[in-house]
Every structure is written in C-alpha cells, then in structure tokens.
DSSP file (Angstrom, degrees, kcal/mol; ACC not computed):
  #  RESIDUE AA STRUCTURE BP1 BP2  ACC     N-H-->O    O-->H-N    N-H-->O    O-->H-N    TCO  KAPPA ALPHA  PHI   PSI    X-CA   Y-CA   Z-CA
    1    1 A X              0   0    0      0, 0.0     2,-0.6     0, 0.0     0, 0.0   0.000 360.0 360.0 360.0 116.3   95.4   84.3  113.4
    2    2 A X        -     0   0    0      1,-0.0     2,-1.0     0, 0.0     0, 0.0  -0.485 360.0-162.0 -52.7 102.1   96.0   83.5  109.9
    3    3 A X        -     0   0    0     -2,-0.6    -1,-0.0     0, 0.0     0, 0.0  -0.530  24.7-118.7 -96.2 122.7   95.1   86.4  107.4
    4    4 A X        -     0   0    0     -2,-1.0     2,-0.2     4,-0.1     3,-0.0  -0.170  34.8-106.6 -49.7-178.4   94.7   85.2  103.5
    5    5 A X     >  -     0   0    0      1,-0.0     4,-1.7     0, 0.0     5,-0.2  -0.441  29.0-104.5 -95.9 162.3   97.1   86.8  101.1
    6    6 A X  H  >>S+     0   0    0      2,-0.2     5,-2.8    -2,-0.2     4,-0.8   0.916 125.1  58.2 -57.2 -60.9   96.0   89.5   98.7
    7    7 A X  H >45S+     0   0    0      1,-0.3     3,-1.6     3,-0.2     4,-0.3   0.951  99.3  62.3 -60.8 -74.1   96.2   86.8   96.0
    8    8 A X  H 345S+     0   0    0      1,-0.3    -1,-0.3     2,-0.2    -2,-0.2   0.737 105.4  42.1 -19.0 -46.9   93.7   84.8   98.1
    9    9 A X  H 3<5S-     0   0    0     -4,-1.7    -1,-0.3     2,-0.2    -2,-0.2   0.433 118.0-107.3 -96.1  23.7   91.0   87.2   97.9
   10   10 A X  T <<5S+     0   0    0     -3,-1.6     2,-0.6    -4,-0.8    -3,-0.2   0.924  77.5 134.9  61.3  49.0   91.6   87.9   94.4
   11   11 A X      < +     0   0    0     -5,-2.8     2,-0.4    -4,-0.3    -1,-0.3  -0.994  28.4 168.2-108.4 112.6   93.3   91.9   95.2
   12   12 A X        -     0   0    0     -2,-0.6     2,-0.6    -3,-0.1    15,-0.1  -0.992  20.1-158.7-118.8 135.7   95.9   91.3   93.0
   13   13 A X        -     0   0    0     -2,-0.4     2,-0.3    16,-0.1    15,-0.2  -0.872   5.2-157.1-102.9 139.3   97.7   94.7   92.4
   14   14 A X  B     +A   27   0A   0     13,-1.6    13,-1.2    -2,-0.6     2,-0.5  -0.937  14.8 176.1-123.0 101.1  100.0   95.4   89.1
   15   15 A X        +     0   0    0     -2,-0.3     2,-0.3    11,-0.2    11,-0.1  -0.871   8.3 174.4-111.1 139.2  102.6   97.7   88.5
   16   16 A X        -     0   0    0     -2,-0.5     9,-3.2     9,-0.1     2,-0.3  -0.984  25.4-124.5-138.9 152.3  104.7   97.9   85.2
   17   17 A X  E     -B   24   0A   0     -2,-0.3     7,-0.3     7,-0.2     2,-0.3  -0.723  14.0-132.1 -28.4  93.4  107.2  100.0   84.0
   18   18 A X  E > > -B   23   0A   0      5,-2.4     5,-0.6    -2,-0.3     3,-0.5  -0.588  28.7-138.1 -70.4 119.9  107.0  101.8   81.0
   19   19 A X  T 3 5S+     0   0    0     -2,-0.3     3,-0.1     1,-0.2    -1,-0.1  -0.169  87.1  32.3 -87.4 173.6  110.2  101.3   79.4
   20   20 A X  T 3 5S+     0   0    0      1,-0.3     2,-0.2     2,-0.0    -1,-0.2   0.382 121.2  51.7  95.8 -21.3  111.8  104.2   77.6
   21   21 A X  T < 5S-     0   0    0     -3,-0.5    -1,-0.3     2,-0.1    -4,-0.0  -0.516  84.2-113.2-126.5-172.0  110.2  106.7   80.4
   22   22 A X  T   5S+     0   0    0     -2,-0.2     2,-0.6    -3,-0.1    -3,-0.1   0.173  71.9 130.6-126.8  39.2  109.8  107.2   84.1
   23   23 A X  E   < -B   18   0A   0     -5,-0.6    -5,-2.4    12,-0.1     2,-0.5  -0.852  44.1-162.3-111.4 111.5  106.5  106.6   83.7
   24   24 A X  E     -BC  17  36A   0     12,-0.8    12,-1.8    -2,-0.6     2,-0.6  -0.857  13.3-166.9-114.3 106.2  104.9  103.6   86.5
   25   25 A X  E     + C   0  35A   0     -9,-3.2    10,-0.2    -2,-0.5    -9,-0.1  -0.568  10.2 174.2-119.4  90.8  101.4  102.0   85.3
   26   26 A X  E     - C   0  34A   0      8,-1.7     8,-1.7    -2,-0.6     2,-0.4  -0.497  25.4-146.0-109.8 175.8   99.1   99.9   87.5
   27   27 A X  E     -AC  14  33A   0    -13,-1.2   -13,-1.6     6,-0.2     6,-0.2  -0.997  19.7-131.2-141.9 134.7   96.3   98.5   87.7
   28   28 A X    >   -     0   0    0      4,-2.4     3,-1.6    -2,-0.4   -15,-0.1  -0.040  30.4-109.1 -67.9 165.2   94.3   98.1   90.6
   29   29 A X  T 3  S+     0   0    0      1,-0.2    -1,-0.1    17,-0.1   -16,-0.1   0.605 124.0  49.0 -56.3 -13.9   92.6   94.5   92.0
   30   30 A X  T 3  S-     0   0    0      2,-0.1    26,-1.4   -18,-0.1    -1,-0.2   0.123 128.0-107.6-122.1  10.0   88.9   96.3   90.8
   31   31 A X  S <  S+     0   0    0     -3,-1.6    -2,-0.1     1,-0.3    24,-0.1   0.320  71.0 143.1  92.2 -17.4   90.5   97.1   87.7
   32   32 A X        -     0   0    0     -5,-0.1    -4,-2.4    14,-0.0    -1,-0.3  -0.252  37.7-140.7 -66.2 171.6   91.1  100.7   87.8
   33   33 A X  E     +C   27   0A   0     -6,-0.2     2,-0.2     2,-0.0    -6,-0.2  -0.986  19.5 178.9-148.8 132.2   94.4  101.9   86.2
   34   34 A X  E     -C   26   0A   0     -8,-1.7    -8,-1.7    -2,-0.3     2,-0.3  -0.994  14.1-158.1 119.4 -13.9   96.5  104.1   86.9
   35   35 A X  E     +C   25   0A   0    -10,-0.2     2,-0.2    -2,-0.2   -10,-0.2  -0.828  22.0 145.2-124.0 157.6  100.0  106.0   85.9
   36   36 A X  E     -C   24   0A   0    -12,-1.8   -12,-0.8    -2,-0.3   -10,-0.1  -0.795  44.8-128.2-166.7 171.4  102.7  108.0   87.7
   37   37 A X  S    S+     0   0    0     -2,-0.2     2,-1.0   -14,-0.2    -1,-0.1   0.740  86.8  67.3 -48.6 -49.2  106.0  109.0   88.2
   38   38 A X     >  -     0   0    0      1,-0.2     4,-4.3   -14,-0.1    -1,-0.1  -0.669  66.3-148.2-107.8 130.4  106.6  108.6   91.8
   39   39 A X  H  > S+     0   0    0     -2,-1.0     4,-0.8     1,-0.2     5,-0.3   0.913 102.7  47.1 -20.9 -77.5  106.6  104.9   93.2
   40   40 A X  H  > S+     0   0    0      1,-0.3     4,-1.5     2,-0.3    -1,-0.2   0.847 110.7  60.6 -52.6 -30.5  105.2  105.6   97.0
   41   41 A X  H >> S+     0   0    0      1,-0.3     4,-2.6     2,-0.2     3,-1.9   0.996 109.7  42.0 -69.5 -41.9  102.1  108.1   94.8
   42   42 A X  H 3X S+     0   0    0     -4,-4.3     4,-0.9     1,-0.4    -1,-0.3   0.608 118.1  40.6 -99.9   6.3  100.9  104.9   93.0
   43   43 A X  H 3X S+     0   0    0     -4,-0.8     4,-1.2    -3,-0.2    -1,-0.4   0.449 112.1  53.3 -54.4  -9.0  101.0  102.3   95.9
   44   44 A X  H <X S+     0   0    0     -3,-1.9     4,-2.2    -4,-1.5    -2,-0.2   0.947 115.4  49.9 -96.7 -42.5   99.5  105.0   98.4
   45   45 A X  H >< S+     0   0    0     -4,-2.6     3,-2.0     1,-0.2     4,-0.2   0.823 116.4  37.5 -40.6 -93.9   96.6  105.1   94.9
   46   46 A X  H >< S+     0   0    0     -4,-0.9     3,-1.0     1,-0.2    -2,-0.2   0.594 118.4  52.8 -56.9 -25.6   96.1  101.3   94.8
   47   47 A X  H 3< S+     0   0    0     -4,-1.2    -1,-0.2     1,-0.3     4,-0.2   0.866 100.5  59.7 -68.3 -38.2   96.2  100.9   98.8
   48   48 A X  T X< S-     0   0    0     -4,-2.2     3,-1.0    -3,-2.0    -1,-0.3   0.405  89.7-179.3 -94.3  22.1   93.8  103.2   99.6
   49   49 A X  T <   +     0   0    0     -3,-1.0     2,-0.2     1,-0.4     5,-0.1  -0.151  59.9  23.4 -14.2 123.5   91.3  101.6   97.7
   50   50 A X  T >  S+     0   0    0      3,-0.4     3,-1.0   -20,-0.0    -1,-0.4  -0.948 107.0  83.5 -94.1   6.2   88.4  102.4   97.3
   51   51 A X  T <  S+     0   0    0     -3,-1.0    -3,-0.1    -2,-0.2     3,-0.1  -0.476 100.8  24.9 -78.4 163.2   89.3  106.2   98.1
   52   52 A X  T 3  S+     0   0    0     -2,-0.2     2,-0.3     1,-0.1    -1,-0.2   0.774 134.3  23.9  76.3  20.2   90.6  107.8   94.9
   53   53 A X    <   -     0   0    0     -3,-1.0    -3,-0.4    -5,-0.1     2,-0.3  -0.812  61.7-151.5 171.3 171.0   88.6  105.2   92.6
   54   54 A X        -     0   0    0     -2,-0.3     3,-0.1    -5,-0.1     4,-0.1  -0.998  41.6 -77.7-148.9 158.1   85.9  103.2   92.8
   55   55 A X    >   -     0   0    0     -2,-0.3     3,-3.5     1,-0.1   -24,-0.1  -0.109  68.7 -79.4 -29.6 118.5   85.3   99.4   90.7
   56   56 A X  T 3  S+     0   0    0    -26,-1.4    -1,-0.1     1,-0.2     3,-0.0  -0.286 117.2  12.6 -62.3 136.9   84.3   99.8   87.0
   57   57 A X  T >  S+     0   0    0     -3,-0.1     2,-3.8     1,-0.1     3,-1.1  -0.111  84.4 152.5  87.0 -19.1   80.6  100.7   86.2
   58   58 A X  T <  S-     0   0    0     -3,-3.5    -1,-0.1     1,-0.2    -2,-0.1   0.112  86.2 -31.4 -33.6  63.8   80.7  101.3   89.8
   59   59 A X  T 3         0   0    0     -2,-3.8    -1,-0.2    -3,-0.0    -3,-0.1   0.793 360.0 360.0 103.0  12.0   77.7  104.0   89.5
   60   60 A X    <         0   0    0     -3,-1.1    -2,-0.2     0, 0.0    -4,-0.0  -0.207 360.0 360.0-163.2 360.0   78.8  105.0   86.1
C-alpha cells in the first residue's frame, strides 16, 4: 500500500534555526508556530498535531 508523502497532503512541517541562539522555530502544516530549545520537544509539538494546537481561527 502506497501512503502519500506529507508534502502530498499539503502537512508540510518547518523548522529553522535561529542563528546567534539555541533557539529552534517551526511552523506547523496548519500554521501554528512554535519555538524551543530542545529538537525532540518541537517535533513531538508539530507531530502530535492537533493536540497542543489547533489550525488558526480554529474556534478563536
């Protein structure tokens, strides 16, 4: 069974560096954002999508 890619369903996930810091800032496929220190905290944020955020305007 073929499963699309992330980029197929349009979850595209973004982490950048901040340079100068240790400071890690993404931004999720629904647009939330974002920042911390430790790598594994901010994928375990964007993965567990949607708990720990929800879409913007979601309900807001």
């Amino acid at each position: 069974m073929n499963t699309p890619s992330p980029a197929a369903t349009g979850e595209i996930y973004r982490v950048d560096w901040l340079p100068g810091t240790d400071t890690l800032h993404g931004t999720c496929h629904c647009g939330r954002e974002h920042t911390a220190q430790d790598p594994v905290e901010m994928w375990e944020w964007m993965l567990a999508h949607p708990q720990g955020h929800e879409p913007r305007g979601a309900g807001r």
